[in-house]
MMTF fields as JSON, N, C-alpha, C and O atoms, coordinates in Angstrom:
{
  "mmtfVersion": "1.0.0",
  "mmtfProducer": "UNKNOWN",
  "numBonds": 331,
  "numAtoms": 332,
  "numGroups": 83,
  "numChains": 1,
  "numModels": 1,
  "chainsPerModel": [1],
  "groupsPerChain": [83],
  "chainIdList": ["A"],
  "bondAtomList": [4, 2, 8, 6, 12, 10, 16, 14, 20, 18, 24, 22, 28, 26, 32, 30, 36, 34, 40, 38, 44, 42, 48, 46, 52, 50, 56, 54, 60, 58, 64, 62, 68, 66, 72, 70, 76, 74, 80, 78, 84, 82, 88, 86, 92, 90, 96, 94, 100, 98, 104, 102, 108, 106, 112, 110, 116, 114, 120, 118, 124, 122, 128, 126, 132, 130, 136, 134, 140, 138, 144, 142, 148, 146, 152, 150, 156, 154, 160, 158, 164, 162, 168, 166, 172, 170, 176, 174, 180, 178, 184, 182, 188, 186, 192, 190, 196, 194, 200, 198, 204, 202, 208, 206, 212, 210, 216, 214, 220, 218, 224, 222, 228, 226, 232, 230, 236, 234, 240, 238, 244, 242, 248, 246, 252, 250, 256, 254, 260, 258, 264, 262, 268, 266, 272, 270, 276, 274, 280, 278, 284, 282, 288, 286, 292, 290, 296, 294, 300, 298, 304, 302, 308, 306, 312, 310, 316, 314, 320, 318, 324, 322, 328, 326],
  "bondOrderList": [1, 1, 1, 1, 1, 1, 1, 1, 1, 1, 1, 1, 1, 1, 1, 1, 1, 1, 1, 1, 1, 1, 1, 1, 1, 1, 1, 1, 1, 1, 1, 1, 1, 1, 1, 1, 1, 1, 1, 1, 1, 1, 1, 1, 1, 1, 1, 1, 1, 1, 1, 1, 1, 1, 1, 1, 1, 1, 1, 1, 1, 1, 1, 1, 1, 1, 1, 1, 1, 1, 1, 1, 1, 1, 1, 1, 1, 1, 1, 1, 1, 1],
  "groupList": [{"groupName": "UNK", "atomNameList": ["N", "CA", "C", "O"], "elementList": ["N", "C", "C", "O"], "formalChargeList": [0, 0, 0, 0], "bondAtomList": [1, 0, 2, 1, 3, 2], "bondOrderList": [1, 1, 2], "singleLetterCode": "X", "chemCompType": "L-PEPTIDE LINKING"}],
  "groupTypeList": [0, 0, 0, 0, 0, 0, 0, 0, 0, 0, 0, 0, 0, 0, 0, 0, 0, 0, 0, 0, 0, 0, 0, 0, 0, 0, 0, 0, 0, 0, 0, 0, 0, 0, 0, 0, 0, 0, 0, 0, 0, 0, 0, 0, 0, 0, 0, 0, 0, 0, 0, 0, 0, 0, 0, 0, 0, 0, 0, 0, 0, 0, 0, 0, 0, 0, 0, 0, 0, 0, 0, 0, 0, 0, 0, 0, 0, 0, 0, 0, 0, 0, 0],
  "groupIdList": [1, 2, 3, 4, 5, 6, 7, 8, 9, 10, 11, 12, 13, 14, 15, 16, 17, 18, 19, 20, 21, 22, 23, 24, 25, 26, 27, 28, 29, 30, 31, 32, 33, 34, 35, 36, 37, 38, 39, 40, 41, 42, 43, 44, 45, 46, 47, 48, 49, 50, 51, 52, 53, 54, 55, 56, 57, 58, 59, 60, 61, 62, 63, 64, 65, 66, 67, 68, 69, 70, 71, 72, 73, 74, 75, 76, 77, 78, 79, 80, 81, 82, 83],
  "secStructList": [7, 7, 7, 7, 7, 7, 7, 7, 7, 6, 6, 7, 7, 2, 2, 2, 2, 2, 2, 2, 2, 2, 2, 2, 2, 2, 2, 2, 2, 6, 7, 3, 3, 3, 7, 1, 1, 7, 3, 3, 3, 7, 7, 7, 5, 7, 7, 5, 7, 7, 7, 7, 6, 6, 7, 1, 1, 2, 2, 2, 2, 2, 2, 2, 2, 2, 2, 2, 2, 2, 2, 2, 2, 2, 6, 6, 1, 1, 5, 7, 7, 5, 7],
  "xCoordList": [0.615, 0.0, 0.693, 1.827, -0.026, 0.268, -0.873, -1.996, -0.695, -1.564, -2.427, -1.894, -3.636, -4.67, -4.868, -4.592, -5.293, -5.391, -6.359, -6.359, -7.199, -7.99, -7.86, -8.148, -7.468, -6.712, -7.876, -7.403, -9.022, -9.322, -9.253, -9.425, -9.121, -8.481, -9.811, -9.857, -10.444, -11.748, -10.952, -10.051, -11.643, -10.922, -9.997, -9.444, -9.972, -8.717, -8.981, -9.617, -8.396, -8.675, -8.077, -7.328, -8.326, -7.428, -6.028, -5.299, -5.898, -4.72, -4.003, -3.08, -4.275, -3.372, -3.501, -2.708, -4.339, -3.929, -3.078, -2.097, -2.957, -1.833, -0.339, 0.626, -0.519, 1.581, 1.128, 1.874, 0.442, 0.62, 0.911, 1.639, 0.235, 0.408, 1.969, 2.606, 2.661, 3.279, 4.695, 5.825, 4.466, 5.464, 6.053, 7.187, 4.717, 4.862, 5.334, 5.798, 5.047, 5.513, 6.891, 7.435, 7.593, 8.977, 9.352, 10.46, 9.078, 9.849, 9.528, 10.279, 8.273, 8.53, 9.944, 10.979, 9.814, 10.74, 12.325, 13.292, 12.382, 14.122, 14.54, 15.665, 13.336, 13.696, 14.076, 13.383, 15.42, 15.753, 16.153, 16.765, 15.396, 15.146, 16.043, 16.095, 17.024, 18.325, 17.43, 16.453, 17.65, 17.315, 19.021, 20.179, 18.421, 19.636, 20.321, 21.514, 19.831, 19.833, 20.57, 21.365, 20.293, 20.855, 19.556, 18.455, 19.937, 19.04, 17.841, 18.069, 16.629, 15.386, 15.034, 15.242, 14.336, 13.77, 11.707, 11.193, 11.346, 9.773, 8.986, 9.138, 8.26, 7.733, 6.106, 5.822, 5.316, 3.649, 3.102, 3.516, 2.438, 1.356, 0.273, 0.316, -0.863, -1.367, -2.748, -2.469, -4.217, -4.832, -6.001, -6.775, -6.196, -6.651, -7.902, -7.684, -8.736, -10.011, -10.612, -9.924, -11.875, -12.066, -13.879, -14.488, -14.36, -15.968, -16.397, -15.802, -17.48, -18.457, -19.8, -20.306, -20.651, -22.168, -22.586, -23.686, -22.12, -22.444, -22.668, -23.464, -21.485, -21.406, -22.707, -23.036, -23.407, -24.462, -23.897, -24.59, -22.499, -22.145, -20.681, -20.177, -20.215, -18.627, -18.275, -17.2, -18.928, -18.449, -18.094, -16.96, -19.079, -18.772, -17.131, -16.266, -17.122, -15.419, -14.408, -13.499, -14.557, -13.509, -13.424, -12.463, -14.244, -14.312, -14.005, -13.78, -13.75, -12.873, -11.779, -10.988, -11.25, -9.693, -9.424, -8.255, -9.739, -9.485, -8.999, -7.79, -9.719, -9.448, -8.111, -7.15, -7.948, -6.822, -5.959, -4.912, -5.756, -4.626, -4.248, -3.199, -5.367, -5.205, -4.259, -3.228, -4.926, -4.109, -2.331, -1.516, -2.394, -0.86, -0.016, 1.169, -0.403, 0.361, 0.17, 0.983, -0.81, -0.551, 0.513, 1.168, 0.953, 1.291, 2.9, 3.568, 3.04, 4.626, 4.675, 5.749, 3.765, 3.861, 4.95, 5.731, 4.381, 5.562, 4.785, 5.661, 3.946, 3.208, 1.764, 0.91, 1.766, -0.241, -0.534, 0.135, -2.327, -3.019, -4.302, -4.709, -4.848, -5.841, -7.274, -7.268, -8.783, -9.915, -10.671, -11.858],
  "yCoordList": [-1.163, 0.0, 1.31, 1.499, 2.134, 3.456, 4.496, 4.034, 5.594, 6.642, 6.98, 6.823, 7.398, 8.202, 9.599, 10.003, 10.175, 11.503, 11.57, 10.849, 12.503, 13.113, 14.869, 15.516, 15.544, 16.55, 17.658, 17.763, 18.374, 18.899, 20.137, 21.133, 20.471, 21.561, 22.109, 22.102, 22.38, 23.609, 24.781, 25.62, 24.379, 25.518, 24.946, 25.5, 23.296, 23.046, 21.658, 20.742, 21.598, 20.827, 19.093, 19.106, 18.073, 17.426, 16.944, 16.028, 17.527, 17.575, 18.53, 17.932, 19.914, 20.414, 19.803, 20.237, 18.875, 18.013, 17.593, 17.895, 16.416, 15.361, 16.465, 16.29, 17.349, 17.818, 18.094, 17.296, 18.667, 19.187, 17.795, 17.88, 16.811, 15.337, 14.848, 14.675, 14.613, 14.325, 15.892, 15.908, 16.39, 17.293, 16.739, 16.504, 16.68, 16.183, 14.499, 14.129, 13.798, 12.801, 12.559, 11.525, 13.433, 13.353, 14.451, 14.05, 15.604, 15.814, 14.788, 14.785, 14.023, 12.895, 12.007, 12.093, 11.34, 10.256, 10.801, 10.056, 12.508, 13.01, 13.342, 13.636, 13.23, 13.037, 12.674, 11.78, 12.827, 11.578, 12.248, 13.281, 10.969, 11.586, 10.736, 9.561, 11.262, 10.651, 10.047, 10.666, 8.871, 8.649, 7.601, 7.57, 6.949, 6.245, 5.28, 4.998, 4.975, 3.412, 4.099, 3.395, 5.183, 5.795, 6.526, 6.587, 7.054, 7.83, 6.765, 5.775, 7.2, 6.526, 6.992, 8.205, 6.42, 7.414, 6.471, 5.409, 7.722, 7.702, 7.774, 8.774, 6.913, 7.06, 7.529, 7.857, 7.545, 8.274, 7.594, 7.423, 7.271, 6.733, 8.139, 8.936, 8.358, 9.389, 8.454, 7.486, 8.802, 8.519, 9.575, 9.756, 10.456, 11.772, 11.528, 10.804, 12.125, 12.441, 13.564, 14.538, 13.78, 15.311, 15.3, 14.656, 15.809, 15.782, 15.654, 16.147, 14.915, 14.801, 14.708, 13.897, 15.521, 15.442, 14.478, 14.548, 13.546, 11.968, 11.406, 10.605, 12.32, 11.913, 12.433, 13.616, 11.313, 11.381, 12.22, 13.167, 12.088, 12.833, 12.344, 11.401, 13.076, 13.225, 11.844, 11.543, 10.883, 9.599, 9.067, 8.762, 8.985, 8.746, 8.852, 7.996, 10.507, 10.761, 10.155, 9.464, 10.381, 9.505, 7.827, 7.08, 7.646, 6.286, 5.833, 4.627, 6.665, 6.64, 7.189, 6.785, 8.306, 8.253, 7.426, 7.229, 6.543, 5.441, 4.646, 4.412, 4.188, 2.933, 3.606, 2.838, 4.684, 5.224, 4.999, 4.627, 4.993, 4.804, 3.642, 3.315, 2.636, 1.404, 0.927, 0.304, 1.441, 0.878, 1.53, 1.089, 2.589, 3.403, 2.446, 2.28, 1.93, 0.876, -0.671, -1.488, -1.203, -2.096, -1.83, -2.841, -0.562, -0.716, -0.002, 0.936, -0.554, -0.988, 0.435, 0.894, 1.68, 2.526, 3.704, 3.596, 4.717, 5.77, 6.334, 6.525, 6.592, 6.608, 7.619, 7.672, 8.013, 8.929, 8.066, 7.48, 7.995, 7.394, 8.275, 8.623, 8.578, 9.105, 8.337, 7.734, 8.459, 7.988, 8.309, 7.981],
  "zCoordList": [0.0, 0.0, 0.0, 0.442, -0.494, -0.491, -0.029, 0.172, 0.113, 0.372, -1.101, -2.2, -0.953, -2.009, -1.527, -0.397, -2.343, -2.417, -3.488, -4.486, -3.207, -4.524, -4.663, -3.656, -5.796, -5.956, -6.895, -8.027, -6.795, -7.206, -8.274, -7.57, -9.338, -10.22, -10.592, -11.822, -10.306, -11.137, -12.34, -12.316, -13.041, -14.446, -15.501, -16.451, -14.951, -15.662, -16.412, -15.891, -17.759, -18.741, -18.187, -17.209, -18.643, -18.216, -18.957, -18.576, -19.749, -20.718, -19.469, -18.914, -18.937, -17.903, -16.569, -15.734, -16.178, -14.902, -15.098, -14.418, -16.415, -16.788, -16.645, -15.901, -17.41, -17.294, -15.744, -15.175, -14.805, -13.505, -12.219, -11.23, -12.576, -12.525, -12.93, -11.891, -13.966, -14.423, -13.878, -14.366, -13.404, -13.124, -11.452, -11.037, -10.806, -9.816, -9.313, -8.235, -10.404, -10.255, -10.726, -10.339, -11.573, -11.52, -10.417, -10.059, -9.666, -8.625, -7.04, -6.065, -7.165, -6.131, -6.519, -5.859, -7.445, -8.287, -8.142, -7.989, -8.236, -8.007, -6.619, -6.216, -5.912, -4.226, -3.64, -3.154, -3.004, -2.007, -0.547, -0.273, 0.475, 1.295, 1.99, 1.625, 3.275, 4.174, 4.995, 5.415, 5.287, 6.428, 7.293, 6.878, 8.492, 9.177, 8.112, 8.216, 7.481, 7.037, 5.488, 4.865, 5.098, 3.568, 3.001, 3.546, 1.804, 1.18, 0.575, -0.121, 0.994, -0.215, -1.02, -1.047, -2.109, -3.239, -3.108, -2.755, -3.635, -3.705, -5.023, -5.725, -5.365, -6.833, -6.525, -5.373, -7.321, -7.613, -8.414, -9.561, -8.104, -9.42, -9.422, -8.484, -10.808, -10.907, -11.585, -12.293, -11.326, -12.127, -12.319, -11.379, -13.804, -13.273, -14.881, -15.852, -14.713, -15.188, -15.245, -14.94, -15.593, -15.812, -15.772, -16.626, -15.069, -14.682, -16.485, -17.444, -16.46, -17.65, -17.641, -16.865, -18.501, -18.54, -18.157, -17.61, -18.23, -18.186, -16.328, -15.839, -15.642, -14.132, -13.396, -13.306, -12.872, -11.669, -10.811, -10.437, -10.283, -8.93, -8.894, -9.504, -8.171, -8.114, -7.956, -8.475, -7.347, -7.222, -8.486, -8.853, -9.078, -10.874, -11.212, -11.4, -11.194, -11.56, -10.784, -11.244, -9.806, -8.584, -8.769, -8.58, -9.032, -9.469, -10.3, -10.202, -11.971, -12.973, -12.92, -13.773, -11.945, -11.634, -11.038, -11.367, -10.145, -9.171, -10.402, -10.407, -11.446, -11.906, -12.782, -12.818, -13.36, -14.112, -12.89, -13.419, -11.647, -10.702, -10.858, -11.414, -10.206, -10.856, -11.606, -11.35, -12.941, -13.96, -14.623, -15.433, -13.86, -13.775, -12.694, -12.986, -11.722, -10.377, -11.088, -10.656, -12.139, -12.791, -13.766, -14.018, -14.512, -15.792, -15.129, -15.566, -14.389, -13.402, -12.888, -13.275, -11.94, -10.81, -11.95, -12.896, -11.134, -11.427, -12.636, -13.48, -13.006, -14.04, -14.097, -13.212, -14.763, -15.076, -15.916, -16.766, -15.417, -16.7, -16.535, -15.426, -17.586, -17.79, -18.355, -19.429, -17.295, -17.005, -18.005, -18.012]
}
């Protein structure tokens, strides 16, 4: 396991989630953090979507970024996929 997060952008396309996504997941990935034992490094998975006429309610969308996460931590982590 890892932590979830759901990241709200109002105003914003999802073509500009993905680079804002993808920016952030390479400054997690160039991080390294000291600890006792030596430096670690941290990767992100991203799975991001974009509200549609189509969604009953926010669950809808969350529920299709969920599965774009999903499938970014199947398609070997470190990765965006788009819902």
């Amino acid at each position: 396991g890892g932590e979830e997060f759901v990241v709200l952008l109002p105003d914003t396309l999802p073509e500009q989630a993905a680079l804002l996504a993808e920016r952030l997941r390479e400054k997690i990935a160039g991080a390294h953090v000291p600890t006792g034992s030596g430096e670690i490094q941290y990767t992100a998975s991203f799975g991001i979507t974009g509200v549609t006429d189509e969604d009953a309610s926010i669950t809808h969308t969350i529920n299709r970024a969920d599965e774009a996460l999903y499938r970014a931590k199947a398609n070997g982590r470190n990765c965006v996929e788009r819902g």
